[in-house]
N, C-alpha and C positions, 0 to 999 in steps of 0.2 A: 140586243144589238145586231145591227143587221153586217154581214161581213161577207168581200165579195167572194170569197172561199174559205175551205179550210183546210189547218194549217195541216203537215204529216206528220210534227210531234206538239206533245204537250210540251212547251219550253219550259212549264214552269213548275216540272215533276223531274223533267232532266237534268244531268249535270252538265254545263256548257263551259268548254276551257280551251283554250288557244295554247298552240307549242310551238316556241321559238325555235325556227331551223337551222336562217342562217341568213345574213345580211351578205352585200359587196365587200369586199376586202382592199378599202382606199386607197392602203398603203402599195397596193399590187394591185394594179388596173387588169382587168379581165378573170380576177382570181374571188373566191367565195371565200367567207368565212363563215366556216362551221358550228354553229352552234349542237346539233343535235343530227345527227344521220338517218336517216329510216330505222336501223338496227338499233340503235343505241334508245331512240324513241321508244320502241316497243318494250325494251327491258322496262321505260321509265311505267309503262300503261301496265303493265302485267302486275307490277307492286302497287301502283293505284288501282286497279280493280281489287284486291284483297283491302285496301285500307276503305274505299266507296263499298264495301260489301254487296259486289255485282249489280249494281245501279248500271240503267245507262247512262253510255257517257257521249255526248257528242264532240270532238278535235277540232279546230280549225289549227290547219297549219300555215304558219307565219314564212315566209322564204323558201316557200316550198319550190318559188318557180325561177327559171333564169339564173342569174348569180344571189336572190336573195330579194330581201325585205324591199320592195319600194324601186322594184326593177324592172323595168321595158313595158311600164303600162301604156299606153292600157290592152297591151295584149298580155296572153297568158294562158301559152299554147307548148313550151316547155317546161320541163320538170329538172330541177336544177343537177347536173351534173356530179355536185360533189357529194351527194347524200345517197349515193346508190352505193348498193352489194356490191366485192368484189365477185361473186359467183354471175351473177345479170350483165347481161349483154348492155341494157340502155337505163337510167334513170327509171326513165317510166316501167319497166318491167317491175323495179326495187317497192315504187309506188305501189302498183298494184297489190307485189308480195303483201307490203306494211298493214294496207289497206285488208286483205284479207285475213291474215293471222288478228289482229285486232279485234275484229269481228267475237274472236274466239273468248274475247274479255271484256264482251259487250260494249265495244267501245266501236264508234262509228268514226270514220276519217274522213273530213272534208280537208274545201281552201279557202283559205284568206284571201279576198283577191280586192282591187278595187274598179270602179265605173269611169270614177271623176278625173284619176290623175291620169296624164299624159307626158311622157319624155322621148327628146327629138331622137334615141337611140331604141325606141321602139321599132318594129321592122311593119307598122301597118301607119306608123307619124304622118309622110307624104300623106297617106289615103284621110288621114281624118284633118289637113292642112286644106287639101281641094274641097271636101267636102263642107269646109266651112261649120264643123263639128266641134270647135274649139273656142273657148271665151278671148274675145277679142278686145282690145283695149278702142276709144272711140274715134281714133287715129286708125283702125282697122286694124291694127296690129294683134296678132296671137299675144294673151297675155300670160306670163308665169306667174302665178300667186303664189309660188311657195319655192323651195329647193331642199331636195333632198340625196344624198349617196352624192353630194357635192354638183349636182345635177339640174338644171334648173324644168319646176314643175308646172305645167301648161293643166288646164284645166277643159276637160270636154263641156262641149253646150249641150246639156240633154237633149235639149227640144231637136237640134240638127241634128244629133246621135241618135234619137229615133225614127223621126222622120227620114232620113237619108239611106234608110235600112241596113247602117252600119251595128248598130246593136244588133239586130236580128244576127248578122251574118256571121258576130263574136260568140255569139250564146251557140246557134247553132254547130260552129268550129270546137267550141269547147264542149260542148255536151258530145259529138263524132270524135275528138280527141280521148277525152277519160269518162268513155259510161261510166265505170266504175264509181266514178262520182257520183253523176247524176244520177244514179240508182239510193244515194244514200238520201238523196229528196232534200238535200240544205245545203248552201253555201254560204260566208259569211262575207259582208260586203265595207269592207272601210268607207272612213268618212263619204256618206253618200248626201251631200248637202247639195242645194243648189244654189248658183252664184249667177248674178245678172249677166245678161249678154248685152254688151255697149255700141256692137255695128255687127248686123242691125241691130235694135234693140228689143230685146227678149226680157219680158219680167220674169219676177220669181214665181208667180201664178203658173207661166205659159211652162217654166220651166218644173213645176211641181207637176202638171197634169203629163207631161214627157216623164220624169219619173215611176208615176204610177203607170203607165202604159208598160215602160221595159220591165216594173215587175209583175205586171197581171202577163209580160212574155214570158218571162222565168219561170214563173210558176205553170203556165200552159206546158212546159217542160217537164211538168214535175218537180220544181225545184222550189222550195219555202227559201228564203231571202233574209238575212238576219245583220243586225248591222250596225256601226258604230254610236251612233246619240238617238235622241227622241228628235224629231223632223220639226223645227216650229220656225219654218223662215217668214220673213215677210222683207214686205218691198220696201222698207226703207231700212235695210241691212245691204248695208256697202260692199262691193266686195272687198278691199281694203280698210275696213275703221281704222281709229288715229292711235288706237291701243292694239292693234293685233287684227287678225283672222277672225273670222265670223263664228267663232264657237259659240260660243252663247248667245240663245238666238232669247225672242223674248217671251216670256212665258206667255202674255196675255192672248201670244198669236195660238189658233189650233194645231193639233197635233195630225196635221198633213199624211203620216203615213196608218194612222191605226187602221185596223184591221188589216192590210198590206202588210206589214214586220212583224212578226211575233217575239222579238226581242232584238233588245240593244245592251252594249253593253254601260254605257251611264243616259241613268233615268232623271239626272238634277234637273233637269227643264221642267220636268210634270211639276202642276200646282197641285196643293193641299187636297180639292176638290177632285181632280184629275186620278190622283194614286187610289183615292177613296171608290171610284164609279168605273176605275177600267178592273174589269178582270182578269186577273192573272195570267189566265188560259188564253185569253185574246193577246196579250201584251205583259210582257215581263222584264228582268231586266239584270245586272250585273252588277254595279257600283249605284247606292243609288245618292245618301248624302253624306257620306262616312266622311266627307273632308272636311264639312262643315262637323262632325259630331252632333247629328242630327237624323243620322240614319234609325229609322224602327223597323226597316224592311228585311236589311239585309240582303243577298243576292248571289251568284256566281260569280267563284272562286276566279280572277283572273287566270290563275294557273302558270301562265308564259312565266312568269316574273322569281319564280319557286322553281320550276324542275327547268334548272339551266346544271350543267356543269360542273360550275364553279362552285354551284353553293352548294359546300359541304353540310349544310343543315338542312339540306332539303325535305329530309325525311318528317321531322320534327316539323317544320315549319309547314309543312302539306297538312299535317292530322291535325296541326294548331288548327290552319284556316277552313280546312274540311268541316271539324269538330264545332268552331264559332262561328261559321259564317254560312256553310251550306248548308249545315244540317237546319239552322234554323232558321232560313229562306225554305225548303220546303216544308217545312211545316204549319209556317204563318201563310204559305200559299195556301194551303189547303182549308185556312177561314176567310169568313167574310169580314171585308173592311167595314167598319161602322163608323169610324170620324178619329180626327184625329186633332187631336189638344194640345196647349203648349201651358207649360206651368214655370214661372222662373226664366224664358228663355231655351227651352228644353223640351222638345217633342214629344207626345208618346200616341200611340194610337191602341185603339181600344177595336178588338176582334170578337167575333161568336166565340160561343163557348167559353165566355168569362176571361180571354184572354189580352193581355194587356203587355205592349212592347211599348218599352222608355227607351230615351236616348242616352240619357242620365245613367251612367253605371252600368249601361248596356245590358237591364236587366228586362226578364220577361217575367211574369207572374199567371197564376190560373186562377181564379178563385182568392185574390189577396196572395197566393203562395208561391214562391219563388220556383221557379225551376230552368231559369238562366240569371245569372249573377255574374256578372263581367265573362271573368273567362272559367268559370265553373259550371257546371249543368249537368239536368238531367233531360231530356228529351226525347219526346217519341220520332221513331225512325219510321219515317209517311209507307216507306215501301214492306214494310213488313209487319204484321199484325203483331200488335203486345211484343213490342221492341221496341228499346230505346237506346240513346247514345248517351254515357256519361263521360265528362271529360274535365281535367283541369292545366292548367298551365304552369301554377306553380304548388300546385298539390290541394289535397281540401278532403274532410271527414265531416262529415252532417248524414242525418236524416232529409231522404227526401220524399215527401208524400206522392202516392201512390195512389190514381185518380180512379182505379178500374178497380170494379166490384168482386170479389172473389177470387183475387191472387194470393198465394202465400209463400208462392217460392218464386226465386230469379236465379237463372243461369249468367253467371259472369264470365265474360268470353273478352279476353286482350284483344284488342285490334294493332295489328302488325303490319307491315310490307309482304309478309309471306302466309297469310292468312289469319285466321282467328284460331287463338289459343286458350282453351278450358282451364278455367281458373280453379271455380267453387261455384258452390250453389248455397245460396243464404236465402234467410227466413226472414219474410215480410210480417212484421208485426202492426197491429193497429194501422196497418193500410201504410203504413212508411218503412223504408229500406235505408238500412244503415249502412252506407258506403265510405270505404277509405280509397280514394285516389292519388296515386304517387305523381311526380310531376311531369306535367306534361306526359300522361299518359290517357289513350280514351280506350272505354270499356262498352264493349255492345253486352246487352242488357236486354233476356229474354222473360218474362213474365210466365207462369204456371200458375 
């Protein structure tokens, strides 16, 4: 596959998770609400590095800028006030700190930011108003497609946002703003869709080839582009349908930005064909049909939705979804797709190395032999040689067979918040290991 560059990570070896910061605060106009401070963030990243056992981790932070989530785009050129150290002078200092201690737990910190949306309380609105940068209704009028933080949301025309050398001037400002960023080589980009322009009129073609322009800019920066859906507009997607917003674009259209994204975070638009012939490594993904129960891929952990505050389970609920859902997206990245079957209604796809992921029971098999069972397993951990993750959700004792030639013993190591803790060391008999898992408990699992 020919690709006009490459990318600066493997997306689909890394862990990719998004942290909820902090939205507008409705109720108190000019005030933030907190979800997560830079401080408070890093305690949450230091006990995720012990439970990911030093994987990298790539962050997107969610409200990092302005008052919050969905605030004064589409600039995004401050760092939100209420998340900084009482010791730092300016937010941005707090940023930078966050940014560097992270580092120290392999974890890399970007931003969430987005292209498309527009609000009149933006301080560069005026400039992309003259510039005629903005989806216009066919009365001429700027159009709002959407509203958000009670706000109504204007949508940029790509094609004039490049052309006008207004994008240049954003990327440039923001990269002079936080190197620090732009050193980590990723940003990740909310809905980056493209919507018709009605005066004049702009297709979704004129405005697909202005997309790929501003990211073959971004990346001239150094910066891989990573982003909310699989790209499949076509010209007879409204920007208003009679049911809703243009999410679901239609599969039969191409996938517009491949090779340009290296990840999204929902992959439901790829067809059957599509998941089977892109590789991983070009193109990966995060949710892919799990709503449907239909997913064999698996994908990256959302993350935001888990280490919030409030949720006192959050512990639990990270090693749940770590355990069943990331670990064995890296895994099945690392084979090759070879087709993918339906039986009943019921997905499965069939991988190199005899390996077989159902939808059905969310089970995985090697050789006929189980070693994911809903939420039970055993699994090799991609990053480290003759290691695997076992884990259960509501407890489980089996044998499970043991694919590698000449082991006889396993080191069982608790996986924690505060590290890995040495349990025992048990004997591999006839190539299988007799494991008892308590509930909801995962065990890293060294082979000898």
């Amino acid at each position: 596959m020919n690709l006009p560059f490459e990318y600066n990570y493997d997306y689909s070896k890394c862990m990719v998770m998004k942290l909820d910061m902090a939205v507008p605060d409705l109720k108190n106009e000019g005030k933030s609400e907190v979800r997560l401070t830079f401080e408070q963030a890093l305690e949450y990243i230091k006990k995720i590095d012990n439970i990911t056992q030093n994987i990298t981790k790539i962050y997107y932070l969610v409200g990092w800028q302005y008052l919050g989530h969905d605030d004064k785009y589409p600039d995004f050129f401050e760092v939100n006030e209420a998340l900084k150290r009482k010791e730092d002078k300016t937010a941005l200092e707090s940023f930078e700190w966050f940014s560097n201690e992270a580092k120290k737990y392999h974890s890399i910190i970007s931003v969430h930011i987005n292209f498309n949306d527009a609000y009149d309380n933006a301080p560069s609105f005026d400039d992309f108003v003259k510039a005629n940068a903005l989806i216009r209704k066919r009365n001429g009028e700027i159009d709002a497609l959407e509203r958000y933080n009670g706000k109504k949301c204007y949508k940029t025309c790509l094609k004039t946002y490049w052309e006008s050398g207004l994008f240049k001037r954003q990327i440039d400002r923001f990269i002079d703003t936080f190197p620090f960023i732009a050193k980590t080589g990723t940003i990740h980009v909310d809905n980056f869709q493209c919507y018709k322009n009605y005066a004049p009129f702009i297709s979704i073609k004129e405005m697909q080839e202005a997309r790929r322009k501003m990211i073959e800019y971004v990346k001239s920066r150094g910066i891989d582009i990573t982003s909310e859906f699989t790209y499949k507009e076509g010209n007879e997607l409204p920007n208003k349908p009679f049911l809703g917003l243009p999410r679901d674009h239609f599969k039969h259209n191409h996938m517009d930005t491949l090779g340009y994204i290296p990840m999204s975070w929902w992959i439901y638009r790829m067809t059957d064909s599509e998941l089977i012939n892109t590789p991983t490594d070009i193109y990966c993904g995060g949710e892919f049909r799990e709503k449907w129960k239909n997913d064999v891929f698996y994908g990256n952990m959302h993350g935001e939705d888990i280490v919030v505050k409030t949720n006192q389970n959050w512990l639990s609920d990270y090693i749940h979804r770590f355990a069943t859902y990331q670990v064995p997206y890296h895994f099945l990245n690392t084979l090759k797709r070879l087709e993918i079957k339906s039986e009943k209604g019921h997905k499965y796809c069939e991988f190199s190395n005899n390996i077989v992921s159902y939808s059905k029971s969310r089970k995985i098999t090697k050789d006929g032999k189980i070693i994911k069972d809903n939420d039970n397993l055993f699994l090799p951990f991609i990053h480290e040689k003759s290691t695997y993750i076992a884990y259960s959700k509501d407890g489980d004792c089996r044998d499970w067979d043991i694919f590698e030639n000449g082991k006889t013993q396993a080191e069982i190591y608790k996986i924690s918040e505060n590290g890995n803790e040495y349990i025992r060391t048990l004997p591999i008999k006839n190539n299988k290991l007799h494991l008892n898992i308590g509930e909801n408990k995962a065990y890293l699992v060294k082979l000898k």
